[in-house]
N, C-alpha and C positions, 0 to 999 in steps of 0.2 A: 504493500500500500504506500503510494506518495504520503510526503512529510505532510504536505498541505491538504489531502485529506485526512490524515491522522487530526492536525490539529482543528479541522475542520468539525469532526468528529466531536471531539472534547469542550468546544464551544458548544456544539449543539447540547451535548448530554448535560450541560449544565445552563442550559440556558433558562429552565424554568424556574430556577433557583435565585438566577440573579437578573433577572428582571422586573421583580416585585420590586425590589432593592433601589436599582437603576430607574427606573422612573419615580421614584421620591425624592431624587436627586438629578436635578438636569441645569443646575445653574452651572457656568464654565468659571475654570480659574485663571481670571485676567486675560488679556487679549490673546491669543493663539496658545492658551493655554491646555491643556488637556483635560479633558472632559468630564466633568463627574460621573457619569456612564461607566466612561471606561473604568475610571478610580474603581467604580464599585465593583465592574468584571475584577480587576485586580485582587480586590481588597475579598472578593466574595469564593471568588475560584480558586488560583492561588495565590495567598498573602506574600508568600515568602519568594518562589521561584518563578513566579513571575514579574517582568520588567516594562513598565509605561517609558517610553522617551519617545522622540519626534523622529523624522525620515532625517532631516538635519541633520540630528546628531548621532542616528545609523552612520548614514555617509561618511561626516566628520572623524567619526574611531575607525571605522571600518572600510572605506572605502568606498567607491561606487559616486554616480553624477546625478544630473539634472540637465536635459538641454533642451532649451525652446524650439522650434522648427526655422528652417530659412524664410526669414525676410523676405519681402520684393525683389530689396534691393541686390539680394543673393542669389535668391532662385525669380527669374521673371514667368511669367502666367505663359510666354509663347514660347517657352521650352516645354512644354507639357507635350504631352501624346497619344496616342492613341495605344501605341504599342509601348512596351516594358515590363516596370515595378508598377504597381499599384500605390498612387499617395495616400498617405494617411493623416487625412485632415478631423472637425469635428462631425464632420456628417460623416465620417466612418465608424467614428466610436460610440461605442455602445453600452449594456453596462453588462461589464464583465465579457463582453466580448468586442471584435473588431470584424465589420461588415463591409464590402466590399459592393457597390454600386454597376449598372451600366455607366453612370455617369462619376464614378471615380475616375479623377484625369491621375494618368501614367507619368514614369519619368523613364527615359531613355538611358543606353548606359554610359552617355556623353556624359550627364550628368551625374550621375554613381560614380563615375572616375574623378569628377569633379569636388564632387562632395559628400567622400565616403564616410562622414563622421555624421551623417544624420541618416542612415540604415540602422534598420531595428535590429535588433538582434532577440531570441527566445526569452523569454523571460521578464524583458521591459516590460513595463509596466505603464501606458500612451494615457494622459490626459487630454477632454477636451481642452482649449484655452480659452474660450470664450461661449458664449449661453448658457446649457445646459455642465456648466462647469461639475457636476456632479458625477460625469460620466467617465469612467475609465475602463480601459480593460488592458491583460496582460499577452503579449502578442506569444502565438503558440510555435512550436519548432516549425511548422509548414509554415509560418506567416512572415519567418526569420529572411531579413531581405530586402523587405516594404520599408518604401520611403516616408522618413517622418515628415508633413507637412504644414505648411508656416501657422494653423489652430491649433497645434497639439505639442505637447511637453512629452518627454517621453523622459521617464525612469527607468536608471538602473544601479539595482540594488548590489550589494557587495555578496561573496559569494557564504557568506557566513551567517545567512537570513534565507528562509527561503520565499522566492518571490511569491511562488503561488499563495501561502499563508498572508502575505503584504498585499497580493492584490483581494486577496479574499475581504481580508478588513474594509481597504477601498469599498465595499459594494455593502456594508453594515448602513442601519437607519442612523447611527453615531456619528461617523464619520462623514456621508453625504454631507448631515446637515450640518457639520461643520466647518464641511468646505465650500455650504454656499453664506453660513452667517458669515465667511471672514473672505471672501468673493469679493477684488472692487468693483467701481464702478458703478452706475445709476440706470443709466437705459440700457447697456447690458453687462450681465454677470460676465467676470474675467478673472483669470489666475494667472501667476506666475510665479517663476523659480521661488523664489520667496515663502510664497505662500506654502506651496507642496512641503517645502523644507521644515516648515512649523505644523505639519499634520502628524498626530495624534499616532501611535501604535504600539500594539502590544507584542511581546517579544516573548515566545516560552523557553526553559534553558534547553542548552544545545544537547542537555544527555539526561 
């Protein structure tokens, strides 16, 4: 069984435990701060061997990035195509998965030669950047290839976590809704490196 359904698993079986809990408790601690939610999954599931920190400071100890998609001014709209990668903008992303359109524009492999450091690789973890900022999903070994584009943020986690556990969190009622309370913007929701960075997760020990 993958790690990320095991702990999959372990959330569920205890989840009717700590949901009583969890919703008596929904005030946040200070600005991007972590959740009383989660506190409670912590504090209710396990006190001791379990660990609340941010993707931030995953990254920060452990390694692993954050990159926004190319610009305009990077990637222009009439190198697109017909034929290639499939881009991956927000109208690809989904929750918890990554959809792929008639009308997903391609990238040729002018451009992958060009600019090989926004290809997805297995594991990443693609936000939208703008709307429906709630949306994420983690790209799957077949999807390893697709081009990140300029709506989407793409994460990747250090190899010492596993993603599929990180993006499972991603798609929790806890974590949406606090990555659209802390969303800027007025006429529309928007994320950036920043933000992802100060998002909420729970971490179980490695053994």
């Amino acid at each position: 069984m993958a790690a990320s359904e095991s702990f999959r698993k372990i959330i569920e079986r205890d989840k009717v435990v700590v949901l009583k809990k969890a919703e008596k408790r929904v005030e946040h601690v200070g600005e991007g701060g972590v959740s009383s939610a989660i506190d409670a999954l912590r504090a209710s599931v396990h006190p001791i061997r379990w660990m609340t920190t941010t993707i931030g400071a995953l990254i920060g100890n452990d390694g692993g990035n954050i990159k926004t998609g190319p610009f305009g001014t990077i990637l222009k709209a009439k190198e697109y195509s017909k034929l290639g990668v499939p881009l991956i903008s927000v109208g690809e992303i989904g929750y918890g998965s990554l959809n792929i359109h008639d009308s997903t524009p391609r990238v040729p492999h002018q451009v992958i030669e060009r600019l090989p450091e926004y290809l997805l690789e297995a594991g990443d973890i693609v936000f939208g950047r703008k709307g429906a900022v709630d949306r994420s999903a983690i790209v799957k070994c077949e999807q390893a290839g697709w081009f990140l584009g300029s709506d989407g943020i793409r994460l990747r986690l250090p190899n010492t976590c596993d993603s599929g556990f990180i993006a499972y969190q991603m798609q929790s009622t806890e974590t949406r809704s606090w990555i659209i309370q802390h969303a800027t913007g007025t006429t529309m929701a928007s994320l950036n490196q920043a933000i992802i960075g100060r998002i909420p997760i729970l971490l179980p020990p490695l053994a």
